[in-house]
N, C-alpha and C positions, 0 to 999 in steps of 0.2 A: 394789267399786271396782277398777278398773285397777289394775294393776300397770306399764303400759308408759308410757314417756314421749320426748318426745323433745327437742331441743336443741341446741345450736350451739357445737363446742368454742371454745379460745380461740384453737387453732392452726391456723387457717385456714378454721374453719367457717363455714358460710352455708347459708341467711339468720340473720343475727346477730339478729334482732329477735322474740324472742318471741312478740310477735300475728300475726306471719306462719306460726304455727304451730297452725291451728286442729285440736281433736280432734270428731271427729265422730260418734263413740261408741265403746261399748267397743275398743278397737285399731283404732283407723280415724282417720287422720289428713288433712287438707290441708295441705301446705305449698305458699306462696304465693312459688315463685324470684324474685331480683331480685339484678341485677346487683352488688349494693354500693356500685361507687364513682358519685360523683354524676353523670359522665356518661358516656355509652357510644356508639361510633359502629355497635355492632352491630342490626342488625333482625329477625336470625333469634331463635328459640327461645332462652331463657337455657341456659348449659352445665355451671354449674356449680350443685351442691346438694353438701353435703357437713355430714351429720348425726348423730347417737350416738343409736340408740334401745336406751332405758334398760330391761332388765327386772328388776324388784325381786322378782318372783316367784319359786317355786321352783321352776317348770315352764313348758316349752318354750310360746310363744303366738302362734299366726298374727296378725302385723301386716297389714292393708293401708294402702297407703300410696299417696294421688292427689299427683302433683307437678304444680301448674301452673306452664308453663314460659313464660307468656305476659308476664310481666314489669310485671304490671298492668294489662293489654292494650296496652303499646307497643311488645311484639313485635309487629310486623304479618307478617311474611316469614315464612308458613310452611309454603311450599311452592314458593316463585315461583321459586325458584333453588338452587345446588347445594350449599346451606348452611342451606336451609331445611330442609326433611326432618322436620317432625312427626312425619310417620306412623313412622319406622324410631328416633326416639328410646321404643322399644318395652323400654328393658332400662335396670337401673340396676345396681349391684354395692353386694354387703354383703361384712362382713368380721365374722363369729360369732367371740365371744371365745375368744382363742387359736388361731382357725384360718386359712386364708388367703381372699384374696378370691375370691368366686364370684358368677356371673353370674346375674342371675334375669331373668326375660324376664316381659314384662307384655303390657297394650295401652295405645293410644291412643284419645282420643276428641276431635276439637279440639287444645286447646291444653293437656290433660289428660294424664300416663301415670299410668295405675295398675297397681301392682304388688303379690305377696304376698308374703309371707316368713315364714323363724320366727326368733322373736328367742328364742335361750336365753337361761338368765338369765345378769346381766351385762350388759354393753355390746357392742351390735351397733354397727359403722359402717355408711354408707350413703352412696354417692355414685355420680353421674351417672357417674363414672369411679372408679378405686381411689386413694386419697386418696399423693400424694406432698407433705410438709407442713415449713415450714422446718425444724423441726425435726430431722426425716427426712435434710434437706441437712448440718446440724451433725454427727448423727451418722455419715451414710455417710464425711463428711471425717476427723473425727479418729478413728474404724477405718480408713481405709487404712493398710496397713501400710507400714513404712519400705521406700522402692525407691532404690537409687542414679541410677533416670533421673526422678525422680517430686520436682519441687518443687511444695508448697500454701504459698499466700499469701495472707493477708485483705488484699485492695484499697482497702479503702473501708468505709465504711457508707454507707448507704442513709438516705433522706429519716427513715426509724421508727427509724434508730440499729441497723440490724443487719447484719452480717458478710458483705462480699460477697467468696468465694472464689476463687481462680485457682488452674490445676494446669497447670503446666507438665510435660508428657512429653515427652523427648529424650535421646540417650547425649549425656554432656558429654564424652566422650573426640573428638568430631568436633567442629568448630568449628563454631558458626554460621553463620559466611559460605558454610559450604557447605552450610546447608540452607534447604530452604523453609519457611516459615513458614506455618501453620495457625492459625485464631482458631476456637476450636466451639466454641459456646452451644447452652444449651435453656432451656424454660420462660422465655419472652421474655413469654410470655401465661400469665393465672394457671390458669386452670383443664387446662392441657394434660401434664397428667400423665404420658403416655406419656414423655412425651421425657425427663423425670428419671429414668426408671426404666431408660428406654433407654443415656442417656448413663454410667450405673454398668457397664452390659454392655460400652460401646465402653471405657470406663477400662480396665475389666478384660482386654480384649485388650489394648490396648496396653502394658498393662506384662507380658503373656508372652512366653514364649518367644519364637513364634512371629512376634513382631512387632520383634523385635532388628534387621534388618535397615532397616523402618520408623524406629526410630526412630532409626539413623544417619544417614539421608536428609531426617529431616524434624522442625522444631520446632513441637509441638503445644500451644498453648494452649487452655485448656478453662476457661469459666465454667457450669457446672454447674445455677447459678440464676440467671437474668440478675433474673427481677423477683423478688427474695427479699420486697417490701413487698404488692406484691400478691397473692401466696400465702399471706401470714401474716394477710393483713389478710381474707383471703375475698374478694376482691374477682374477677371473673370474666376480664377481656383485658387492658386494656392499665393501670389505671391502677397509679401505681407505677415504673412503666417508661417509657413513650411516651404516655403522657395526663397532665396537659392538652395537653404540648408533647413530642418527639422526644429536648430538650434542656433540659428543665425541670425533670429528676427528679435527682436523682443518683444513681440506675442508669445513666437513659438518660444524663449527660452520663459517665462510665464505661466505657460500651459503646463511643460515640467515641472518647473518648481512647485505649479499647486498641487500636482501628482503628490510630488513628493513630502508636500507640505501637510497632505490629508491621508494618505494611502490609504485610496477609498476602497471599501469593499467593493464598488459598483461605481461603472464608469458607464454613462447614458449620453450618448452621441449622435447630435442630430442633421439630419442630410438633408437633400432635395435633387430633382433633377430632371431636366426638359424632354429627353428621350431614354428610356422608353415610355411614352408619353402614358400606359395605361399599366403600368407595372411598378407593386409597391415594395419594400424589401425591407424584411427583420432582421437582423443580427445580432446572435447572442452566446453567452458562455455556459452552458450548462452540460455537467455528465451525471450516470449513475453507477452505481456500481462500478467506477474508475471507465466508463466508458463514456463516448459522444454518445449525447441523449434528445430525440427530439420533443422530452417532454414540454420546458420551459417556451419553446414555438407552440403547442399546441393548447396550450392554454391561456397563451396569450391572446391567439386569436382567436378563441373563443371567449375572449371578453370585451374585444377589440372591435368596434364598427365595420362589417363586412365592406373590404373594397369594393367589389363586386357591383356596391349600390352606387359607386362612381365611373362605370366600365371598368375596372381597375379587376387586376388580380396578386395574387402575393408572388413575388420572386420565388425559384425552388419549391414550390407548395407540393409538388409529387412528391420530391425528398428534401425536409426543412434540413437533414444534416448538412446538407451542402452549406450553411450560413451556418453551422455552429463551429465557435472558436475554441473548443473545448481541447483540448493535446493540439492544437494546432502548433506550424512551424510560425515562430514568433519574430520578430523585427524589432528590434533596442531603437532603432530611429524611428518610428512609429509612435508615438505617445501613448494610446492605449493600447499598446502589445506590451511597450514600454513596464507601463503598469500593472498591465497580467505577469512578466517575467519577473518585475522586484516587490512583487505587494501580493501576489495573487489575485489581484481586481476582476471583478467579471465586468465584462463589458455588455454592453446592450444597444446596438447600434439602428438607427432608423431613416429608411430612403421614401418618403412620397414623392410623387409629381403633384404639379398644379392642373394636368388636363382634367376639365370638366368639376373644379374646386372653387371658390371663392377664399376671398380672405378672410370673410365668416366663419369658414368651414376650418379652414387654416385652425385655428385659432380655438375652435369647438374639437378638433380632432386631436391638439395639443393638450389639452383636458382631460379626453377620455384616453390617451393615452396613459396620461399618471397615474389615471385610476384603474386602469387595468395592469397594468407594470407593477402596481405595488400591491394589488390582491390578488398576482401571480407569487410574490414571494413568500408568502407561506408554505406553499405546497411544494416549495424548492430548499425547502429546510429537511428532507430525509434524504437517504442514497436512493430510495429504491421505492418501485411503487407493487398494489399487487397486479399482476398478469390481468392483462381483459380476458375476458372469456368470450371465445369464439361464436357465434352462432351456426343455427342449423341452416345447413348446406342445401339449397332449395334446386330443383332440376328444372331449366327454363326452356321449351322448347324456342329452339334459334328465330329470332326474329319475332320472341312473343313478349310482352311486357308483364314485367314483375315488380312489385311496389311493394317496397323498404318503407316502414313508419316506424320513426322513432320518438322519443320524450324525451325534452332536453329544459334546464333551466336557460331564460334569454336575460343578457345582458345589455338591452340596448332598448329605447321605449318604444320601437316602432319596427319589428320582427320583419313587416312586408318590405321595410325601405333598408334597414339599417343590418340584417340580419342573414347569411343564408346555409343553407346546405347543398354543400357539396362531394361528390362522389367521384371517388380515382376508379376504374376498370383497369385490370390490366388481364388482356388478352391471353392465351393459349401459347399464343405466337411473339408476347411480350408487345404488343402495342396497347399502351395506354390511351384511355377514353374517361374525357371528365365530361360530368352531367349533374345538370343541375337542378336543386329540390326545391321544393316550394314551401311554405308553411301553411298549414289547415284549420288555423283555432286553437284555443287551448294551450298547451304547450306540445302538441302534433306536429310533426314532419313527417314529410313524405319523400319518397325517390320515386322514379320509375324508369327502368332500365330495361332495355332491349335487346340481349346480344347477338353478336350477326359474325360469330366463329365457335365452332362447335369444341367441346372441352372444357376442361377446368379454366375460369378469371378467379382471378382474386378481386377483392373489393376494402376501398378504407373509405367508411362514411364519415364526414366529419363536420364539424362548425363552425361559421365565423360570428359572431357578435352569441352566438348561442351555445352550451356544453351538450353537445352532440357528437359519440365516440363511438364505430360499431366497424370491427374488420369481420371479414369472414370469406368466405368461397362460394361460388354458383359454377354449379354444373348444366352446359349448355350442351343441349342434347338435341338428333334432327328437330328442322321443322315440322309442323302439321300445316302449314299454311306457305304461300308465297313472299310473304315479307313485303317489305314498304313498297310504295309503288314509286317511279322516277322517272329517268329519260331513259328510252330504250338504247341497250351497252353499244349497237348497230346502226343505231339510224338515229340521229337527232331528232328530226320531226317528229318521233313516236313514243309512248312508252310501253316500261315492263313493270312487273314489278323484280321486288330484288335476285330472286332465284334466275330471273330472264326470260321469264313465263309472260310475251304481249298482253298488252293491258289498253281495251276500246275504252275510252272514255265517254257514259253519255249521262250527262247531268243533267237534274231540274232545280229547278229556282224555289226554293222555301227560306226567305230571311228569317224569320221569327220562328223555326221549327224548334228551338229550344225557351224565347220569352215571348212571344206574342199572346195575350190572354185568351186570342179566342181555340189556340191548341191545344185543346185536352191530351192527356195521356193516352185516350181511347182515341181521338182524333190522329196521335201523332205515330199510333200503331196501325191505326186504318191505311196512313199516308204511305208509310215506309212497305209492308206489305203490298198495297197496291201498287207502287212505282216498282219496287221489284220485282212483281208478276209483268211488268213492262219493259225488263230488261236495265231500266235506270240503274247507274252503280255510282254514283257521286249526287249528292246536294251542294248547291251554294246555298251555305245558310250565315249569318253574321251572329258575331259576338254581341251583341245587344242585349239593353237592358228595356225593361217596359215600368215608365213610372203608374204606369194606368192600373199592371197587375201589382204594383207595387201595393199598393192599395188594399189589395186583400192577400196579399202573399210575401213578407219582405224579403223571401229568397230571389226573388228577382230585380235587388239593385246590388250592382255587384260590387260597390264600392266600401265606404265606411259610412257612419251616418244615415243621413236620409236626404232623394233629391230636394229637399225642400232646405236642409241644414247637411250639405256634404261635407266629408272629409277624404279628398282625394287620396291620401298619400297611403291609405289605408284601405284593405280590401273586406269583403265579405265573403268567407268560404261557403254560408252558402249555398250562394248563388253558384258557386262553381262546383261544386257538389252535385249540383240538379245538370249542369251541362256534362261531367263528367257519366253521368246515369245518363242522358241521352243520347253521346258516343257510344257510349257500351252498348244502349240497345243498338244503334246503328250498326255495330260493329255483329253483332246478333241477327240481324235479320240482311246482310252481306252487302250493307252498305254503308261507302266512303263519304267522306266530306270535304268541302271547299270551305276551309275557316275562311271568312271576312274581319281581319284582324280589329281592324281602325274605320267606325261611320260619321263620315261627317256631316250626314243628316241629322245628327243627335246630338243635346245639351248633357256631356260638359265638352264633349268634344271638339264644339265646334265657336267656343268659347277661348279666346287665345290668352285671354288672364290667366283664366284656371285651367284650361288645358296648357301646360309647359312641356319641354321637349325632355326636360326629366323625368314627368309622371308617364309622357307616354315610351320611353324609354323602360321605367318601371312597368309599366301594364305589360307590353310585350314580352319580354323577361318572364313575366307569371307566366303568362299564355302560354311560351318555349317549353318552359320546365315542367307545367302542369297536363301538356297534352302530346308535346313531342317526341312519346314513346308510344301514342296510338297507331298501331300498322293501320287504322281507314283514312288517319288523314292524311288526303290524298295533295293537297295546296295550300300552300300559307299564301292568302289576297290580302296584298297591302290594306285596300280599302277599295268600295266601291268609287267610280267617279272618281277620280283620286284630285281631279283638279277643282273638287270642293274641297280640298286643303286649302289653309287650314278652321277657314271660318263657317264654311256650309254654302258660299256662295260657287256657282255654275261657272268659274273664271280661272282660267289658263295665266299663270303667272312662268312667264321664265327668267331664266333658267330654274328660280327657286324650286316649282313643284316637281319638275324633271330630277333634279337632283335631289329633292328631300326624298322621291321615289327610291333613288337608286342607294343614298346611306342606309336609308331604314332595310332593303332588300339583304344589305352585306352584312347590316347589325341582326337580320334573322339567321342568316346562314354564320354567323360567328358564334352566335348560341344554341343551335340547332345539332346535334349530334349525328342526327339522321337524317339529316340531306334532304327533308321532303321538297318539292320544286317551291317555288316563289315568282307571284306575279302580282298584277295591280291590273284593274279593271278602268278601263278611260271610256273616255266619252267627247273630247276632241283630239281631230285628227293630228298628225305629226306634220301635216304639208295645211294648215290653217294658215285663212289670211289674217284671222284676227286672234281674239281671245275667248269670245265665249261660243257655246253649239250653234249660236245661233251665227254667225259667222260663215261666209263662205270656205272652202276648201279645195285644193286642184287635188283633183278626184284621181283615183278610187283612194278611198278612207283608210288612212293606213296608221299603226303605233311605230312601227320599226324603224323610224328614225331618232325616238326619241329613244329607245331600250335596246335593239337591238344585236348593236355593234359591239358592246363592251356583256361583258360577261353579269352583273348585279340579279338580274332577273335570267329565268331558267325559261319562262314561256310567253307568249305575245299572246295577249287575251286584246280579244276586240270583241266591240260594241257595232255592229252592222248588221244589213238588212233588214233596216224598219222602215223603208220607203217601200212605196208600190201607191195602187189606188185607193182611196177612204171608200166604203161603202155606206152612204147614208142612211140605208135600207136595216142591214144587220150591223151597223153602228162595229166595223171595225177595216182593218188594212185586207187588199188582197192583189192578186199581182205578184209583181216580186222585183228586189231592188236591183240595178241593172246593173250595180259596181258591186256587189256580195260575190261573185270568183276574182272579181280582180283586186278586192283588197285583199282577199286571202294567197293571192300571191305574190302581190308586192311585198307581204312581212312574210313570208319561206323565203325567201333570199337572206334571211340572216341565220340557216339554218337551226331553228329553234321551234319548240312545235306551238301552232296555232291553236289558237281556242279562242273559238264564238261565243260569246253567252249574251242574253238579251238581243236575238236577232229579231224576237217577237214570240209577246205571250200570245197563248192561244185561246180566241174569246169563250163566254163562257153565255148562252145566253139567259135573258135575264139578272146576268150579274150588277153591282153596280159599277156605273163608268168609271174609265180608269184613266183619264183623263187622251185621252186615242192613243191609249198604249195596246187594244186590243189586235190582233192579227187571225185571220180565217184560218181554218183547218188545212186547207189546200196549201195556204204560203207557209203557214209552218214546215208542213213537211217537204215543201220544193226548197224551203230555206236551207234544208238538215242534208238533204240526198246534196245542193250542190256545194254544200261548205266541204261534206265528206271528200267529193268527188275531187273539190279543187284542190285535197289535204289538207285539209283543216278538222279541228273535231267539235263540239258543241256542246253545251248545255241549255236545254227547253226551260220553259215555264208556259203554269196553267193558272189564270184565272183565280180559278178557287181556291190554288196552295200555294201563292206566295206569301201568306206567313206574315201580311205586314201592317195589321190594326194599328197596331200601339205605337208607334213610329215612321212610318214609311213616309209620311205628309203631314206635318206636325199642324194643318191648316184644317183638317180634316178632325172631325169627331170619333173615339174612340168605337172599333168594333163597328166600323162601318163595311169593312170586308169583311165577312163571316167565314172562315173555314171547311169549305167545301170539297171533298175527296171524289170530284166527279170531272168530269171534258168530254169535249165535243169529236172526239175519236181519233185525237193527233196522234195518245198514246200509245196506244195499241198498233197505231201506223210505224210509228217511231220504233215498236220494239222489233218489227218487221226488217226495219232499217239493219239493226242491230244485230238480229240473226243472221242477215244478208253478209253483214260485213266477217263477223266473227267467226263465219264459214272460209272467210277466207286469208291467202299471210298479209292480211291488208297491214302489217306491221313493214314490208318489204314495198310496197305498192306508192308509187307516185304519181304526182297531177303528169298526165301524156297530153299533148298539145296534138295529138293527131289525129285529132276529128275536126268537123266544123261548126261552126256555129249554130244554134244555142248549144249543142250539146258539149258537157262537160266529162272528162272521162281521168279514172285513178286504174294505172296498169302496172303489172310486174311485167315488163314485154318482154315477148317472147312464152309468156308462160300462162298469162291472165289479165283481161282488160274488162272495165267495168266503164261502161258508157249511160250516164241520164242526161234522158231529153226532156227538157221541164214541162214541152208542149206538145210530147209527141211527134209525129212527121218524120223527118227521115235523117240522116246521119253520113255521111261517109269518115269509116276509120281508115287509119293507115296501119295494117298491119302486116306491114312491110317486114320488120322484124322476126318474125313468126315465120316458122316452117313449117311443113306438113300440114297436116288434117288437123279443123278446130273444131271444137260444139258449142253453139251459142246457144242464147233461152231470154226468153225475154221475162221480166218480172213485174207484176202488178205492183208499187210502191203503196198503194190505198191499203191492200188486203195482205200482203207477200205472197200470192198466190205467183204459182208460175209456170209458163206453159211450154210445151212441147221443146224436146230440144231438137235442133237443126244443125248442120255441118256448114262451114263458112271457109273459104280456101286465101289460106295465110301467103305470104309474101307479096300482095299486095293492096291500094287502098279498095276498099268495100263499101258498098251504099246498100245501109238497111234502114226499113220503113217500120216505123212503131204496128201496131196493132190500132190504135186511134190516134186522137189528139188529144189528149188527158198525157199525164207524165207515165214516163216509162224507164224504167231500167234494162239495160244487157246485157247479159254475162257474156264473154267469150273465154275459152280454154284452151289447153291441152287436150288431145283427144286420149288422158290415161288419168285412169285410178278413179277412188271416190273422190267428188268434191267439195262436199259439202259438211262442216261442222258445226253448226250450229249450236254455241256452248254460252253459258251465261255465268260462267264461274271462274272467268278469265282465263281460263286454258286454253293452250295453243292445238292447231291440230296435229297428230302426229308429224313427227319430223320427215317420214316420207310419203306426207299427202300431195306436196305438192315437187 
């Protein structure tokens, strides 16, 4: 029998009704939400649940627990509008006994969230939000300590007979006639918790120090709990308060009288609310010059803790007018319309969520609230301000990146966490584009913006936690270049870049090409140069720090502090300074990059104390904003390995690592403006019988069952073809792996494009061992002709320029790989490859199954068929398809030499014999036109070459 149980306290719990609380077997519950009081004018999702699961046991026990929030099904609204939000009421909060509240994340289905958790024993709480409960109100009141500016006075009781509190804050050595009058409530609505928890933090300023001069200025009354009946009672919005009538409770007829008792200049009103779970909202009364004004919004949130650093953003933030009540049409049963219509009041109204909040925060956000609200109103004491002055109109070619820096004073202690800049675009064409800035030091911001529609945008740069204020215009004028690079508009498996212009992917492996100490400047110019004369147009290189170069360079820790004394929550620009200078060059010498966002080969990352799902929340956000208007970068990678998430160990945890994959994928593409693709680098297969590589697998090696079905990731990167035979002779792999075409077809069935990378570095001789990660010249490139062949694309690596002293094997002594700009002749094979392909629409061309074995073959049939035999000998294709007269040729893959062409007759199968037994390539054609383009600038070839 069970030990868990669950139930409804007396003090404020819901659903109060027992049968609404069905178990559905051992630790598995339904509760059936419902509003409480008997009528409600809400439609969305119910908001409040607030429950005690009971464990009698002696050991800790995974609860699930289904909340339907459909209210019987007369929630209908649950998705129609900005307060419906099923989907994202995805998290509830417990509170384990004796500990504080914590957030557990769940899913939805319907009108359904389910969630897990563990109940130790004792009593767990449970709610949609963190329970703030009258109770709760009694005691935070009579703990305030005695203040000479602080009167508390019970008002009233309430319709239930219970204590409604008033807290006057003010110096009484100042008269009142010289001050203004303030009326601030919270929890007007029952289930909005935030705002009680809130309004203890704004208390709490105000009777400091700090606020001495506030309160000679101004007389602050505070009801603390306006619907004390519906909070006690469970009840979920208004009843209590303003249900049946505005004026029918005695709350609500309380709330007016104090109106009318104070007729305050400023009525501050405090909110909260479950869905939209990442959406915050200001409301306030200001005009100028007799008109609605959005000055009083934008100054507030520029002193105001940017949301942003909660995934949050501000409601209406493209137009704050929408939320200002300045000439609006007014409501006499409303309270503070009320008070606007017979006093003139301005109101100042405030919506958070709890998504991604503590009660901490609650509570510290209630604080900087007060202090920003009240050294906004100085500046709200004239009609009129002077005009901004416009800036100079900069001309950007389309798809090229422009960087905004501005100087701004910050208001908040910690600019990287608490602070940001943001940028509204609005299009030619009026489609608006926000993008976001980063800070560089100093009091420095930066923007970088891309546009991608030719004409006049306008732009408003602005601030939150920072004063940052810059409108003006950009003229976007043709491209000079092709623009970002993505998935081809035509073919899934391929790309273009943005113009439509096919784009061959062939990448090398350099992690440290930006901190590894033993990459000079000269080194990193020799690399880039040299790969280019190779045809290479992408690096995998990672965001990494080196504590080794640290040493004698401190632009390479990227954080705050020192690895030895870190402060995570804080960055160093710069280090990111030194990688923005190494894109540039890259971007210079016309090569892209494969950011490696997240290593969990590296401390602090792989550190689960100090690395938190906030700071790396916070890192990636930098990353977005500080490089996500570079047209080379060509992929956001989650991380390598990914299932060294999150401690650095080789181990497949599921579901977790699956899914942490695919949140982090959707939180890049949710702050990403420019759509670069997004993938993750693995290292066990999706058909694993166990957990770690070392595990067996029912072959061929594939990801696409773990990414491939749902849309989060844009492309299946695999880790294959490192099998074949050891060479003990020249100490590396050669041969080739027997399932490298067949895992590259088992993930093309999810129409999305493949990439190889780490199929096998290529040895280096005399280098030192790499522990038998090296692979023979021959297998590298039989690896690269058959990934191509089967539709897949790849990225190499060499020996000498993986980049990876200072981190790669933290077991290893620093600068034991030495940086070596040389190989054993894969390269130059490789660039062969690359001419081969770029000659032709291998952007159109797919794996043909109609040859036989070994030989693998990539055809446009009918028009073009591309056959490698990895061992030479013979082939028959089917070229069935094909009519008329064809020219074949066969190609040396070693050299790209090629020889004589010959005529081969189409419409049916054909047997052709290599020239040896060494690998061979075929072309077969049409017998019309040039064929051959060979271009290394990603250009396609003419539109009627083929």
């Amino acid at each position: 029998m069970s030990s868990i149980s669950l139930h409804a306290p007396g003090d404020g719990g819901t659903p109060r009704d027992p049968a609404r609380i069905i178990c559905l077997g051992p630790d598995e519950f339904l509760v059936r939400a419902c509003a409480q009081e008997e009528y409600s004018s809400l439609t969305h999702p119910v908001s409040r649940v607030d429950l005690v699961c009971s464990n009698a046991g002696g050991q800790p026990a995974t609860v699930v627990l289904h909340l339907d929030l459909s209210g019987d099904g007369l929630r209908t609204n649950l998705e129609d509008n900005l307060w419906g939000g099923m989907a994202q009421r995805d998290f509830v909060f417990v509170q384990p006994p004796g500990g504080g509240w914590q957030q557990i994340d769940g899913a939805t289905d319907g009108t359904v969230c389910t969630v897990r958790f563990t109940a130790q024993p004792g009593d767990t709480k449970i709610g949609l939000s963190p329970w703030y409960t009258y109770g709760d109100l009694l005691c935070f009141v009579k703990n305030l300590p005695e203040h000479p500016h602080l009167r508390k006075t019970p008002v009233g009781l309430s319709d239930g007979g219970r204590e409604q509190w008033e807290l006057v804050i003010t110096d009484p050595s100042v008269t009142s006639e010289a001050k203004q009058r303030i009326f601030w409530h919270a929890r007007e609505h029952s289930y909005e918790a935030f705002s009680s928890f809130a309004i203890e933090g704004a208390i709490a300023y105000l009777l400091g120090e700090e606020a001495a001069e506030i309160r000679r200025e101004f007389e602050i009354t505070l009801h603390p709990m306006t619907n004390v009946d519906g909070v006690a009672e469970g009840h979920e919005y208004g009843a209590g308060y303003d249900l049946p009538g505005p004026q029918t409770t005695a709350s609500g007829r309380l709330t007016f009288a104090t109106v009318d008792r104070l007729q305050p200049y400023f009525i501050v009103t405090w909110h909260n609310w479950i869905a939209p779970r990442d959406m915050d909202t200001l409301f306030y009364t200001d005009g100028e010059r007799g008109r609605p004004s959005r000055r009083a919004w934008d100054l507030f949130t520029q002193r105001f803790p940017s949301p942003r650093s909660a995934e949050h953003r501000w409601e209406a933030e493209e137009d704050p007018l929408a939320k200002n009540w300045f000439q609006r049409e007014l409501d006499p049963a409303n309270v503070h319309q009320y008070a606007m219509m017979r006093y003139g009041t301005r109101v100042w109204g405030w919506e958070m969520t709890w998504w991604r909040r503590s009660v901490e925060e609650a509570r510290r956000m209630g604080s900087v609230f007060a202090q920003a609200f009240f050294a906004c109103l100085p500046r709200l004491g004239t009609d009129g301000s002077a005009p901004e002055a416009e800036a100079a109109v900069p001309q950007v070619p389309r798809w090229e990146m422009h960087e905004f820096s501005l100087h701004g004073r910050c208001h908040v202690d910690n600019p990287f966490g608490e602070a940001s800049l943001v940028g509204h675009f609005t299009s030619p064409a009026g489609r608006t584009v926000v993008v976001d800035g980063f800070y560089d030091g100093g009091d420095v911001w930066r923007l970088r913006f891309s546009p991608d529609e030719e004409g006049e945008w306008h732009y408003l740069l602005r601030g939150e936690g920072v004063e940052l204020s810059q409108r003006g215009r950009l003229q976007c004028i043709p491209p000079r270049g092709h623009g970002f690079i993505g998935i081809h508009p035509e073919n899934p498996y391929a790309f273009a870049y943005r113009d439509g212009t096919p784009f061959f992917p062939m990448g090398d492996t350099c992690y440290g090409l930006h901190a590894d100490s033993c990459i000079t400047p000269e080194l990193r110019t020799q690399y880039l140069s040299t790969r280019r004369s190779h045809r290479f147009n992408y690096v995998r290189m990672g965001v990494v720090h080196s504590p080794t170069h640290w040493e004698s360079d401190r632009a390479f820790w990227p954080w705050g502090g020192t690895p030895k004394s870190p402060d995570l929550d804080r960055l160093n620009p710069d280090y990111f300074q030194r990688l923005d200078a190494v894109l540039a060059e890259m971007k210079a010498a016309g090569m892209n990059a494969e950011l490696l966002l997240l290593n969990f080969y590296q401390w602090p990352f792989t550190d689960t104390g100090l690395w938190t799902a906030a700071r790396e929340r916070a890192w990636l956000r930098y990353l977005l904003a500080r490089y996500g208007a570079f047209t080379n970068v060509f992929l956001w990678t989650i991380s390598n390995e990914y299932e060294t998430h999150p401690d650095g160990a080789y181990r497949l945890d599921l579901p977790e690592d699956v899914d942490w994959v695919k949140a982090t994928a959707r939180f890049l593409k949710r702050h990403d403006p420019y759509r670069h693709p997004v993938t993750v680098h693995p290292v066990i297969s999706a058909s694993t019988q166990g957990r770690t590589p070392a595990d067996p697998f029912d072959p061929p090696w594939r990801i696409g069952e773990f990414f491939g079905a749902d849309d989060a990731l844009d492309v299946l990167s695999q880790q294959t073809g490192q099998r074949g035979t050891y060479d003990d002779v020249l100490f590396c792999w050669t041969g080739g792996d027997p399932h490298l075409v067949a895992s590259l077809r088992a993930d093309r069935r999810f129409g999305k494009p493949v990439l190889n990378s780490e199929n096998g570095y290529e040895y280096l001789r005399g280098y030192p061992d790499q522990h038998r990660q090296e692979h023979h010249t021959d297998k590298v490139r039989r690896s690269s002709w058959r990934i191509v062949c089967a539709g897949g694309y790849f990225a190499a690596g060499f020996l000498g320029t993986l980049g990876h002293s200072d981190f790669w094997d933290p077991k290893e002594a620093p600068k034991l790989y030495p940086f070596v700009v040389r190989d054993e002749g894969a390269a130059a094979q490789l660039a062969a490859l690359y001419d081969f392909f770029t000659g032709l629409p291998f952007w159109r061309m797919e794996p043909f199954d109609g040859v036989t074995d070994p030989a693998v073959a990539l055809a446009d049939p009918g028009r073009v068929y591309v056959v490698y035999l990895p061992e030479g000998g013979s082939a028959t294709v089917d070229l069935g398809g094909a009519t008329g007269p064809l020219i074949a040729q066969w190609l040396d893959p070693r050299t790209g030499e090629r020889g004589r062409t010959f005529r081969v007759k189409g419409g049916e199968p054909v047997q052709l014999t290599a020239p040896d037994r060494s690998d061979w390539a075929l072309e077969i054609r049409v017998s019309c036109g040039a064929m051959h383009y060979a271009r290394d600038d990603g250009a396609a070839p003419p539109a009627d070459a083929w």
